[in-house]
N, C-alpha and C positions, 0 to 999 in steps of 0.2 A: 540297470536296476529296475525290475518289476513294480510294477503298481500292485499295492492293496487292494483287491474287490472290497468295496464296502457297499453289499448287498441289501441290508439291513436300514441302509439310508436312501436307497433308492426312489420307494414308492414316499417319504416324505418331499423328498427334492422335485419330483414331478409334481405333488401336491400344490409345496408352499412357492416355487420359480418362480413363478407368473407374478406372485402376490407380493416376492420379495424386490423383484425386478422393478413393480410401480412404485416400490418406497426409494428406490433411488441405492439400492444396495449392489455393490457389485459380485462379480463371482466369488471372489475370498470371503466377503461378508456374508453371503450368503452361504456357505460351507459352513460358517462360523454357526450361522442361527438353526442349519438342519443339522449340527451335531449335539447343540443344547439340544435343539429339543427331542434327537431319539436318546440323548443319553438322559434326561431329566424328566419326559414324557411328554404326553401333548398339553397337558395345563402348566408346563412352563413356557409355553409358547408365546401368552401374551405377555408376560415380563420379559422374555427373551428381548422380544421384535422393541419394547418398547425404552429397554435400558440401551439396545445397538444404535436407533434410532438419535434417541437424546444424546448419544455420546459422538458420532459421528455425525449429525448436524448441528449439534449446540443450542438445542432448540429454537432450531430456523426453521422456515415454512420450507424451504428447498432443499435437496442435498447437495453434497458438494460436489465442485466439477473441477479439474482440471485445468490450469492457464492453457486458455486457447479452444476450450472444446465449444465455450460459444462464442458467436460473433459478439467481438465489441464487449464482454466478459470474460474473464480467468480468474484463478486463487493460486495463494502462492501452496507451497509446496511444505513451508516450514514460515512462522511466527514466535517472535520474540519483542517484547516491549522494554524499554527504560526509563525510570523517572527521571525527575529535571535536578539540575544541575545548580548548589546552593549560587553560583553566579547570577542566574536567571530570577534571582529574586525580585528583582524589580519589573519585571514585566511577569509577576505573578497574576496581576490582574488586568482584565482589559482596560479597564478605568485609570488606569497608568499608564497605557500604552494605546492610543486611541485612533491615529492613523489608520486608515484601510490601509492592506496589501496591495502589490501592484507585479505583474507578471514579471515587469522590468527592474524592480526590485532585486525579487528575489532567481531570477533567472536570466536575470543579466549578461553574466559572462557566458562566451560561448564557448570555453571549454573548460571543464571540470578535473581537477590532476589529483593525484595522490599514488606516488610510489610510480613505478611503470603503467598503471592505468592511465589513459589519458580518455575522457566522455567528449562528446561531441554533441554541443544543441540541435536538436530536433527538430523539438514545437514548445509550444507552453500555453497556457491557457489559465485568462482566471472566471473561475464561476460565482458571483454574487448567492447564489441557491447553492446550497453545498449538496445539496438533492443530487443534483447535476453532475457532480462529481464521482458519485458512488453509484452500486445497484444491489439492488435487497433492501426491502423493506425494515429489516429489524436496524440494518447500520444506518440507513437513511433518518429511522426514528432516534436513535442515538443521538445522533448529529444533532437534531434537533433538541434530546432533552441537556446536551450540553451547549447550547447555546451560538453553534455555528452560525457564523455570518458571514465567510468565506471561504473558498477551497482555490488553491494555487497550485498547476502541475507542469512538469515539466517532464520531459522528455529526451534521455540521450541514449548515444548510440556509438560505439568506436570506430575509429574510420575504416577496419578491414571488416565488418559487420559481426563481429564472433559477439560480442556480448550486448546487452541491453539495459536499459536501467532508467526509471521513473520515481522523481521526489513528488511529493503531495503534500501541502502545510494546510492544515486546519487554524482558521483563527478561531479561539473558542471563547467561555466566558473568561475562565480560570485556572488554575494552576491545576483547582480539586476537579474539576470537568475534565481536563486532559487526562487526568489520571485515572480518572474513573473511565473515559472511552478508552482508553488504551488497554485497562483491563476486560474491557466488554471488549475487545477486537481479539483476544486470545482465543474465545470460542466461536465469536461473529465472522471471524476471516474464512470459516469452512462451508461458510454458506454467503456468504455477502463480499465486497471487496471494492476497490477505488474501483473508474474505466479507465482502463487505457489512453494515454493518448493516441490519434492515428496516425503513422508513419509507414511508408511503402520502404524505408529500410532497416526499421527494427519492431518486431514484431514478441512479444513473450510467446513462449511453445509449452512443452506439456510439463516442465519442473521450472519453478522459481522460488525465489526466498522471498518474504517480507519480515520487514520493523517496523516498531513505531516507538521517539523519540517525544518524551514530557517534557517540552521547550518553554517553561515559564506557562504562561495561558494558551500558545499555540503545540499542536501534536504533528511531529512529522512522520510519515511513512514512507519509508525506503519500497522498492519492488527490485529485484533484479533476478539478472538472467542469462544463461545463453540464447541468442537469438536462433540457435536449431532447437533449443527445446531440450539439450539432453545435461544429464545430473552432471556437476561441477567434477573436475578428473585433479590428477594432480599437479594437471600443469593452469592449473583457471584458481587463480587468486581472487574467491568471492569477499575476502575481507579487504583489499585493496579499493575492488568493485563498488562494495559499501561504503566505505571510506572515501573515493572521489563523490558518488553523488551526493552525499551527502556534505559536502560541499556549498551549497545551497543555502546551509542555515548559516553560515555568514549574515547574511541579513538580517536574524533575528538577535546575534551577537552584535550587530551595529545599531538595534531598536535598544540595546540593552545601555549602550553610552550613552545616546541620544536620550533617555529617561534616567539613569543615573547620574550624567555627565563625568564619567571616569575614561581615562583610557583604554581603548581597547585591547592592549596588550594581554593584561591578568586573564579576560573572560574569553578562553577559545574554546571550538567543539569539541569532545573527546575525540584521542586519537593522535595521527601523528600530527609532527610538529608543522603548521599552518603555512602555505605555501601562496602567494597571490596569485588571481587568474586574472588576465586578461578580460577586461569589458564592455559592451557595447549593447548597444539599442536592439533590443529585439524588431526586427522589423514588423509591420500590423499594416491587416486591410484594410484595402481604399474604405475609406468610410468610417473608419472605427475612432471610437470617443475616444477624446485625449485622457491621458489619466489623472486624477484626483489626488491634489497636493494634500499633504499633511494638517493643512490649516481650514482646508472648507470643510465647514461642517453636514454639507448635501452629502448622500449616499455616492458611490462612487459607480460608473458606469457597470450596467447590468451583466454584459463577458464580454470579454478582450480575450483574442489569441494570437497567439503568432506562430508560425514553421521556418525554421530555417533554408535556407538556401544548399545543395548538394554538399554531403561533408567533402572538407581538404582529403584528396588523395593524396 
């Protein structure tokens, strides 16, 4: 099959490259902007550049980038949010549910199941600064105007290294602040997004998915992945994938007894039917503060992490 000559757009794409290249636009987008503007003329150039712009950043100060093309940053590939669950009504608000979070909590078990997935703990990490947790300025501000007071992550990995996968709990004000960052993260995730945890055996590559779950006052966000990087085939069950780590929010279903005092049977996560994992002490470095019971009311130590030991072969 021959190519079209499109002679006629030439001398614009020389022009506008350079200009379109520092706005963070790549070669399809920019195709996109030099054919508005020879087919519309050169005074729709700045409505062009500036509706491409706002649609594909979201009105963030960066464009977006690919999981993995920076150190220590990535965005998923694909974003979807859910509201909270009429169970969750009692840890609507923080003021109901006032325990800090704790790594070991909510990352306890060391391994995460759901259907033939089976995850493997990593690392986990809590950050008192939910700053710390994210990068980009616009989501960082978020955080803040809903009323972040801590970010929880965890990190898993399957034992033969093919997939990847990182939960993230936001403690926030409210039910209405969750839901409201969760809708701001629809367009915020193409410019801003959690960090990574670091792991030398599971790493996100250039396609991944995110979520993010309205868990009463706290919001959780899924990441997952193949650890090469490449789009899910039809042998890679990403709803499985989703479904074990998200495994995690157990803990916010056992904040939900503990403040309603019901049994926990009625209140499970969506999805399939609840499976027990296996759990144990994340191990923590020499030196690191003990964590903060439910009853003291001091702030609770400023970050805890932990890494697991080599996964079971």
């Amino acid at each position: 099959m021959t190519k079209r000559k499109r002679r006629s757009s030439a001398p614009v794409e020389r022009r506008t490259g350079a200009a379109l290249a520092e706005l963070g636009l790549d070669d399809r987008q920019q195709r996109v902007v030099v054919w508005s503007v020879t087919a519309g003329g050169v005074l729709a150039i700045a409505l062009v550049l500036t509706l491409v712009v706002n649609a594909i950043g979201g009105g963030q100060s960066r464009p977006a980038q690919a999981s993995g093309d920076v150190s220590g940053e990535g965005l998923p590939a694909t974003f979807q949010s859910w509201p909270t669950l009429k169970e969750l009504a009692p840890i609507a608000d923080r003021k109901a549910d006032t325990a800090p979070l704790t790594a070991k909590e909510v990352f306890g078990a060391r391994a995460l199941t759901s259907g033939k997935v089976t995850l493997r703990r990593l690392a986990s990490r809590l950050d008192q600064s939910c700053a710390g947790a994210v990068w980009g300025v616009d989501l960082t501000d978020a955080l803040a105007g809903a009323g972040c007071s801590q970010a929880v992550r965890g990190l898993y990995g399957t034992a033969d290294g093919v997939y990847v996968a990182q939960y993230t709990l936001f403690n926030l004000a409210d039910v209405a602040a969750a839901e409201s960052l969760a809708k701001s993260l629809a367009s915020l995730y193409r410019g801003a997004w959690v960090q990574p945890l670091e792991s030398a055996r599971a790493k996100f590559g250039a396609y991944s998915e995110g979520n993010a779950y309205v868990l009463g006052h706290y919001l959780g966000v899924t990441w997952i992945g193949r650890a090469d990087g490449a789009e899910p085939g039809e042998k890679d069950d990403f709803i499985m994938l989703g479904l074990a780590v998200r495994e995690a929010e157990k803990a916010v279903f056992r904040r939900v007894v503990k403040v309603a005092g019901v049994p926990s049977d009625p209140a499970q996560p969506p999805g399939p039917a609840d499976t027990a994992q296996p759990s144990e002490e994340p191990p923590t470095d020499p030196g690191a503060s003990p964590a903060v019971s439910a009853s003291t009311p001091a702030q609770p130590p400023a970050t805890t992490s932990s890494a697991e030991p080599p996964l079971d072969r």
